[in-house]
C-alpha positions in Angstrom: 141.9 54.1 106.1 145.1 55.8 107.6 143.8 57.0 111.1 146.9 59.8 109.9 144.7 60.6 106.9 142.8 64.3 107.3 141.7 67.3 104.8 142.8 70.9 104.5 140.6 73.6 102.5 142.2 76.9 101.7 140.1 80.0 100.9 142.7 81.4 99.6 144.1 79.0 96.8 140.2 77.2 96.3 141.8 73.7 97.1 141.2 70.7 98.9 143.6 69.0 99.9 144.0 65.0 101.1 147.0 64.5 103.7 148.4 61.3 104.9 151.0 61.5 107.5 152.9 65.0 106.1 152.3 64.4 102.5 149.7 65.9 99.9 147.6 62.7 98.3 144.9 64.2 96.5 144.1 67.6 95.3 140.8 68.8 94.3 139.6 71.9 92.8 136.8 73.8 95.0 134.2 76.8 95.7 133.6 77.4 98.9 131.5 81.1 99.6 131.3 84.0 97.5 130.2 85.8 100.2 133.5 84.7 102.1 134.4 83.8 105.7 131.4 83.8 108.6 130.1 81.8 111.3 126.5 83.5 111.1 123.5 81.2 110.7 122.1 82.1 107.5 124.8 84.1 106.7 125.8 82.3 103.4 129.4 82.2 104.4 132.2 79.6 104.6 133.2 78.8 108.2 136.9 78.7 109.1 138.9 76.5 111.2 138.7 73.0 113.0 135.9 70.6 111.8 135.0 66.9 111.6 133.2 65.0 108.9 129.8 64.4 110.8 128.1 62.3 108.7 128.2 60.7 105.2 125.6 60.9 102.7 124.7 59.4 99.7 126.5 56.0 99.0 125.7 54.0 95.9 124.1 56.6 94.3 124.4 57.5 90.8 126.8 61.2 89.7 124.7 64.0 89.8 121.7 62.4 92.0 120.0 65.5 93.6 119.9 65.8 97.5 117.3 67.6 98.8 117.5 67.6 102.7 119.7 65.0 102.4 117.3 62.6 100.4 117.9 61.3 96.5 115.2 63.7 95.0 115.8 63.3 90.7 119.0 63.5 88.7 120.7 66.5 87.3 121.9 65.9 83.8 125.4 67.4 83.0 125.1 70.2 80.9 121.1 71.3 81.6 120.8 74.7 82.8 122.5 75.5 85.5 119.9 77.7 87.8 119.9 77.4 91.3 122.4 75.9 93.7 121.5 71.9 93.8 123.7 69.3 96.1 124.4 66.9 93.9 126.4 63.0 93.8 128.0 63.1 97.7 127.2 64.7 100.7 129.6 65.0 103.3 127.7 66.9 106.7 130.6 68.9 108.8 130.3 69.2 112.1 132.6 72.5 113.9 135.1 71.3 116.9 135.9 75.2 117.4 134.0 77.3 119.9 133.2 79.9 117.1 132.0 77.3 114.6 129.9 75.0 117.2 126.5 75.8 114.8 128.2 74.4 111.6 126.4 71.0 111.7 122.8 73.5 112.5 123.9 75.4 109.5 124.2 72.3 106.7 127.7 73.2 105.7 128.6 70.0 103.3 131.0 68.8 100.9 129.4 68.2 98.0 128.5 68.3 94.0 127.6 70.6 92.2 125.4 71.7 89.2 128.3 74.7 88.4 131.2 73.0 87.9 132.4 75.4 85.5 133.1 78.1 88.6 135.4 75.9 90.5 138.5 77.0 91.5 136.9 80.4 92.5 134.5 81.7 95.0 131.0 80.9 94.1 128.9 78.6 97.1 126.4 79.7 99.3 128.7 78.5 102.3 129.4 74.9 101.4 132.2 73.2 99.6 131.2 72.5 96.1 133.5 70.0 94.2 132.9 68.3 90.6 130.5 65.1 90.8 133.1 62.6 90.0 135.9 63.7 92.4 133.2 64.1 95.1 132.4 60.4 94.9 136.3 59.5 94.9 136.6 61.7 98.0 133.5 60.3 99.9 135.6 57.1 98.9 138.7 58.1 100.4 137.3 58.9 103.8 134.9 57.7 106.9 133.2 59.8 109.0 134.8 61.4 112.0 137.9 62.3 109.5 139.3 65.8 110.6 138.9 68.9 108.4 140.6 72.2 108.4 139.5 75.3 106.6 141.8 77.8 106.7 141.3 81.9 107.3 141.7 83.2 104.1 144.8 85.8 104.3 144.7 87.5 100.5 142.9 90.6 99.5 141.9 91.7 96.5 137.8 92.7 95.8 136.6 95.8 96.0 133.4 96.6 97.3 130.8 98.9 95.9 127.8 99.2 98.5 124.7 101.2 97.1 121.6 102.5 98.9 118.7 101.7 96.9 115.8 104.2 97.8 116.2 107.4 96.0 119.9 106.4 95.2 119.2 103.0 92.4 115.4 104.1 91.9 113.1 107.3 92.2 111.6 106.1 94.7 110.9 105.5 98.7 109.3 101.9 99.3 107.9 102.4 102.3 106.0 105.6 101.3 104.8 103.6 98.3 103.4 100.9 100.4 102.0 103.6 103.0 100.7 104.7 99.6 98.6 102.1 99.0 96.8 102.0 102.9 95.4 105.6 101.8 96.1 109.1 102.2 96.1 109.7 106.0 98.7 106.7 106.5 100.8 107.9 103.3 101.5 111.6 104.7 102.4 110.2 107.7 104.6 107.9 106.9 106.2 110.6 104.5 106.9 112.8 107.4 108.4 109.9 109.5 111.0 108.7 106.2 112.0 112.5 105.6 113.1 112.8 109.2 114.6 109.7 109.5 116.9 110.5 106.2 117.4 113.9 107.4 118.5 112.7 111.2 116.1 113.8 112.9 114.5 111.0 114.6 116.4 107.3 115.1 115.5 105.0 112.6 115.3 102.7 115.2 112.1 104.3 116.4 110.5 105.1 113.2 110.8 101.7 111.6 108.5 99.8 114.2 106.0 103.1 113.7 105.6 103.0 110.0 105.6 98.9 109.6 102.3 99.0 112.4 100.4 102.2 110.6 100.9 100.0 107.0 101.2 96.1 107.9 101.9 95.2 104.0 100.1 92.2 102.4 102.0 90.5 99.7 99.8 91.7 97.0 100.6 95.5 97.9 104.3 94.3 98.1 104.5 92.9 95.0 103.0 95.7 93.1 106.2 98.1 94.8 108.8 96.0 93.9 107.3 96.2 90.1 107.2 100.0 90.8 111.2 99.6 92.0 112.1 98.3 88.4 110.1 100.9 87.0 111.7 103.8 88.2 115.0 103.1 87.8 117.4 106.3 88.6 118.7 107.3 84.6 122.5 106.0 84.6 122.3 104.1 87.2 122.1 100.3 84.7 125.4 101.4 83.0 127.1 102.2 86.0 126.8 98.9 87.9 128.0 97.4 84.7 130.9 99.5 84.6 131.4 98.4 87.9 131.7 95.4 87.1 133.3 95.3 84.6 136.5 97.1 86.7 136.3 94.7 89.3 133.8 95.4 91.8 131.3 93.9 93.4 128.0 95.7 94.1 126.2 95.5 96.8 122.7 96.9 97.3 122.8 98.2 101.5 119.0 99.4 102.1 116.8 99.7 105.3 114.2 98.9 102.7 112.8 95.0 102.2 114.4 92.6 100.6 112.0 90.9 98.7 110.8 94.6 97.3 114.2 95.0 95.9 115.0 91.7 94.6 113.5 92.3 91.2 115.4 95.2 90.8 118.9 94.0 92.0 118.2 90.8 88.8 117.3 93.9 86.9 120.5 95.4 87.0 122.7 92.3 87.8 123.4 92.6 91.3 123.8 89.5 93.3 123.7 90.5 96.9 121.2 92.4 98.6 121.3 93.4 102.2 118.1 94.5 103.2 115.4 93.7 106.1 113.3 90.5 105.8 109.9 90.4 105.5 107.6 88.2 106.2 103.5 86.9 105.4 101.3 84.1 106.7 100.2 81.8 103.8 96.9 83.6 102.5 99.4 86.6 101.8 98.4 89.0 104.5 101.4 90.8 107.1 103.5 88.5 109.2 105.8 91.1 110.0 109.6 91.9 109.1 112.9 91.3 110.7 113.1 93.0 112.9 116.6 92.3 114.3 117.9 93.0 110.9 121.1 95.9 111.5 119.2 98.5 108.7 116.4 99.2 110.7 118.4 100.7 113.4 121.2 103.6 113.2 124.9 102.0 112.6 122.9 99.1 111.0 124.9 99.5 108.1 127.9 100.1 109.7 127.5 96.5 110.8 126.8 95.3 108.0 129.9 96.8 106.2 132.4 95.2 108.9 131.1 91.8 108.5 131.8 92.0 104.8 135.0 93.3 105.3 135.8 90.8 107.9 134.3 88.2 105.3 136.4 89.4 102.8 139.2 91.4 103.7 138.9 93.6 100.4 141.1 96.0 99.0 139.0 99.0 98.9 135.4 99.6 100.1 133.1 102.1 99.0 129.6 103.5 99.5 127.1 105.7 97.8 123.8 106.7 99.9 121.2 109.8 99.8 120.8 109.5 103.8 121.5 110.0 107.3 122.0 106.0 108.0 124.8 105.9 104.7 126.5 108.7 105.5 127.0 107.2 109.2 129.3 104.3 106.8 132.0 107.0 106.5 134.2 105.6 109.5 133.9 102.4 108.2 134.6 102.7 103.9 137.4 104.3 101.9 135.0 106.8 100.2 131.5 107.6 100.4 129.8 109.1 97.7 126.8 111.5 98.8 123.8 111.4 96.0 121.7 114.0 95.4 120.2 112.8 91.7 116.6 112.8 93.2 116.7 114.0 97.0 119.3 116.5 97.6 119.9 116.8 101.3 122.4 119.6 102.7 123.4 117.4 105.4 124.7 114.6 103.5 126.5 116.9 100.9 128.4 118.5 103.3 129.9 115.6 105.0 130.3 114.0 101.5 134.0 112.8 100.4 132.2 113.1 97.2 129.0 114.3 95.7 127.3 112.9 92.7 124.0 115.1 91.4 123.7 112.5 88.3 124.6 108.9 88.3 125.4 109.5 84.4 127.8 112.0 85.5 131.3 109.6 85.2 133.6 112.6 86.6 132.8 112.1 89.9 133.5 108.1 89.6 136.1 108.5 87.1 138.9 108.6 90.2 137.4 106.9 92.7 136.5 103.5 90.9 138.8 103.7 87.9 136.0 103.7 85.6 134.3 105.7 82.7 
């Protein structure tokens, strides 16, 4: 092969592109992240800028083998259901040459098949390079390993972000009072006391989320039952306006200092993809691990942070957020609107520094200008 020959992704235009000397060889169709441009292990996000084709994977197998860590693990047929993100026909490992993307080859950022062939040409990885099975195999074909790859910063805008709260904002209720709850009375109106101040505040959030997570030290069974209690209680409106969302062009995005795995259920329920909530974690008979603790929502700013990543991610046109507390009105600096909500806690605080105020998510007036929607 040319020792002239490299590869060029752009975000932007969701090609790959095969370059000998100056000239454009081969063009392929691609998806690299939804969740854009990042460098963050676990971060689901494409990496940008100088790499090299670590290793190659997969050889003589047949289209649409499955990988799984790297192994031939069963076959995919074309056309089955298409659940879950499988690695499919080729794998080609990157490996980052720039300082900022040194953890790519940590990270398993391939090339590779895919089992979702039908969304190429958009965004829609979890941080890889998904191409169809046959053009994978002629592209493992057309290089060796140590070829050089570029992936370029993406440069166009265009999504608009919707970030939600969930807790008294998407449902009726606060999950970690539920799970205090369940630990008994004492635990419950203490734990009350600590979430009221923290939304009101009072006290940091830094140092009341270590206090509440050691007085109720969830097992899996107690945190199972709240996440059923999540779907349950479902703020009225609140289904038809993610779907309105949508349907004008955003993308929603649950931002809680609640647990992920609590709101999961409920984000499938209403058909939002991305959740960014605090990790939690249990030992193998169920009972308390503990939670993730470095996670930016169980601090003040948290979701500040979180916000400026997406934005650097995905350089959208307009950014939004909707929250009953302290820790989302703090967003304000860092969105185009924020939307106080007082449909089942009304706090003064959070009205008044409002750009909005929404008493009823059913209420469309409020939205109506600020989302184009309704």
């Amino acid at each position: 092969m040319s020792p002239t020959r490299r590869l060029e992704v752009s975000i932007d235009d969701q090609t790959l592109k095969v370059i000998e000397g100056d000239q454009c060889i081969r063009r392929f169709d691609i998806s690299t992240a939804t969740k854009g441009m990042g460098f963050t292990m676990n971060s689901y996000r494409t990496p940008t800028g100088r790499f090299r084709v670590a290793e190659k994977i997969g050889d003589g197998e047949a289209s649409c083998t499955i990988f799984k860590q790297r192994v031939p693990a069963g076959m995919w047929q074309p056309g089955a259901a298409a659940e879950g993100d499988l690695v499919l026909s080729r794998i080609l490992r990157l490996e980052g040459l720039d300082a900022e993307n040194l953890n790519t080859f940590e990270r398993f950022i391939y090339i590779h098949g895919t089992n979702h062939e039908d969304k190429l040409g958009q965004p829609a990885s979890q941080g890889c390079i998904r191409l169809r099975n046959e053009e994978v195999i002629e592209l493992f074909d057309m290089v060796s390993e140590g070829i050089e790859l570029e992936i370029q910063t993406a440069t166009k805008r265009g999504v608009k972000l919707f970030f939600i709260d969930c807790d008294s904002t998407l449902s009726t209720i606060e999950g970690i009072d539920e799970l205090a709850r369940g630990k008994g009375g004492d635990v419950f109106e203490r734990v009350v006391e600590l979430t009221n101040a923290a939304m009101n505040g009072e006290i940091p959030i830094g140092e009341v989320f270590p206090r509440r997570m050691e007085m109720i030290r969830p097992d899996r069974e107690l945190c199972d039952a709240v996440a059923a209690l999540y779907v349950e209680t479902i703020v009225p409106g609140a289904e038809e306006m993610i779907r309105e969302l949508k349907e004008a062009g955003w993308l929603p995005v649950i931002l809680s200092g609640g647990f992920a795995p609590l709101i999961q259920p409920l984000a499938e329920r209403l058909g939002i993809a991305h959740v960014e909530a605090v990790p939690l974690y249990f030992h193998e008979d169920g009972s308390y691990k503990g939670y993730g603790e470095d996670y930016p929502t169980t601090r003040n700013l948290g979701k500040n942070e979180v916000i400026r990543e997406w934005k650097q991610a995905l350089l959208p046109e307009r950014v939004v957020m909707m929250g009953d507390g302290m820790s989302d009105l703090e967003t304000k600096p860092d969105v185009d609107d924020f939307i106080g909500f007082g449909g089942v806690v009304a706090r003064p605080k959070i009205e008044k520094g409002s750009d909005h105020w929404l008493a009823d998510m059913a209420d469309r007036s409020v939205l109506k200008g600020i989302i184009e929607i309704g």
